[in-house]
C-alpha positions as a printed Julia matrix, in Angstrom:
103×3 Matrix{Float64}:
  -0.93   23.43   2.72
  -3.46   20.63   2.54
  -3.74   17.71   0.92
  -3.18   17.86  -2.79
  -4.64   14.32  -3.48
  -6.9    12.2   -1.01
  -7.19    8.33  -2.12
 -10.46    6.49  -2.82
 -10.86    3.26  -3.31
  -7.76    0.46  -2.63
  -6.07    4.01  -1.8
  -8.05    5.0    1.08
  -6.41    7.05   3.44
  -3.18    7.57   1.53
  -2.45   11.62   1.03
  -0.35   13.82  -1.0
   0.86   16.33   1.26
   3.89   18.9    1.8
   2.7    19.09   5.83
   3.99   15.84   6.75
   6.72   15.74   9.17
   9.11   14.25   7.05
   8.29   16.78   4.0
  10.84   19.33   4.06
  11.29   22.7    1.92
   7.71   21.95   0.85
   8.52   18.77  -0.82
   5.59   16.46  -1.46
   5.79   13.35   0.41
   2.76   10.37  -0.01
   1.78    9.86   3.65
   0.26    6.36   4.01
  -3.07    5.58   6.39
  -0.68    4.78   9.48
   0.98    8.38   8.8
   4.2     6.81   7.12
   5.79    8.97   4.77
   7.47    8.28   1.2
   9.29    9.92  -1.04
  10.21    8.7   -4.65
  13.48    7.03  -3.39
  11.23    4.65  -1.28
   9.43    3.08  -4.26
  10.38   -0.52  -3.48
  11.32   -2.41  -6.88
   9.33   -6.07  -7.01
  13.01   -7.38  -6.86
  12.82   -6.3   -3.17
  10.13   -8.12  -2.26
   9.49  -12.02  -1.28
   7.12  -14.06  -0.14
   7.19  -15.36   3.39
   8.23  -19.12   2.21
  10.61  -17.21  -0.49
  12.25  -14.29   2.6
  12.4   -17.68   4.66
  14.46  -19.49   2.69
  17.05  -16.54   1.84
  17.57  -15.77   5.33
  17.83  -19.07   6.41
  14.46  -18.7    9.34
  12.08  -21.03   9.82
   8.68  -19.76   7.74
   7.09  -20.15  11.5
   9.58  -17.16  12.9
   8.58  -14.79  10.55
   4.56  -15.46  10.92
   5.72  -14.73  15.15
   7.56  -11.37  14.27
   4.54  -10.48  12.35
   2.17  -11.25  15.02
   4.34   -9.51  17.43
   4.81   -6.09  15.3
   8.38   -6.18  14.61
   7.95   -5.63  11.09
   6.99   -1.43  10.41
   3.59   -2.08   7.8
   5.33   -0.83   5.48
   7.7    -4.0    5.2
   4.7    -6.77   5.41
   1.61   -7.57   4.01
  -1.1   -10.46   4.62
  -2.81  -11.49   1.47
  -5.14  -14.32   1.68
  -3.07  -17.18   3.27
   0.23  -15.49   1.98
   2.71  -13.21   3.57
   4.8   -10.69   1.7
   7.99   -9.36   2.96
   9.98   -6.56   2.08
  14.3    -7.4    2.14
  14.48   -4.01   4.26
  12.09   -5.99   7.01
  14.18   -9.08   6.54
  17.74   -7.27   6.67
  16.4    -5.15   9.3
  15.27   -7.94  11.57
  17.76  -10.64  10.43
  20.97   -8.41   9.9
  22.02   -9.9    6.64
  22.36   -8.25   3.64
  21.58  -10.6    0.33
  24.09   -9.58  -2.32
C-alpha cells in the first residue's frame, strides 16, 4: 500500500504507512523522516520528557555529559531534540543511557 498521509509543513517527511517494517497485519504505523516507526503506544506523555538541565539533575550527570552523548549519537532522534540553545530529553534516552529508572 502507499502512503495514506504525506506531511507538509513542520511534518515534512513524516508518513502514514502500513509498508513499514515494523507495521504488521497491515497496521498503520507513522514512520518518521529517519524511517523510525510509531505506533499509538509510543506517544510520549509531556511527563516523559525534560529538559537537558531538568534530565541532568534527575539522573544525577553533569549537564556537559549529556550535550557529549548528543554530539556523539548515543541518543536514537527520537529521544532528543535541539531547540534554540535548549536540549530536550526523553526519560527512555536517559534510562536507556543512564540505567536508572525514576519512580
Amino acid at each position: 500500500m502507499s502512503d495514506l498521509w504525506t506531511g507538509e509543513g513542520a511534518w515534512a517527511g513524516w508518513k502514514l504507512n502500513t509498508d513499514h517494517a515494523s507495521s504488521s497485519y497491515g497496521q498503520l504505523v507513522l514512520v518518521s523522516p529517519d524511517s523510525i516507526a510509531y505506533d499509538p503506544g509510543d506517544i510520549i506523555s509531556l511527563n516523559d520528557v525534560y529538559s537537558g538541565p531538568d534530565a541532568a539533575a534527575k539522573w544525577g550527570v553533569d549537564e556537559l555529559i549529556l550535550r557529549d552523548y548528543a554530539a556523539q549519537g548515543r541518543f536514537y532522534p527520537s529521544e532528543i531534540k535541539h531547540l534554540n540553545r535548549d536540549w530536550i530529553i526523553t526519560r527512555q534516552g536517559m534510562q536507556r543511557l543512564f540505567d536508572k529508572a525514576l519512580e
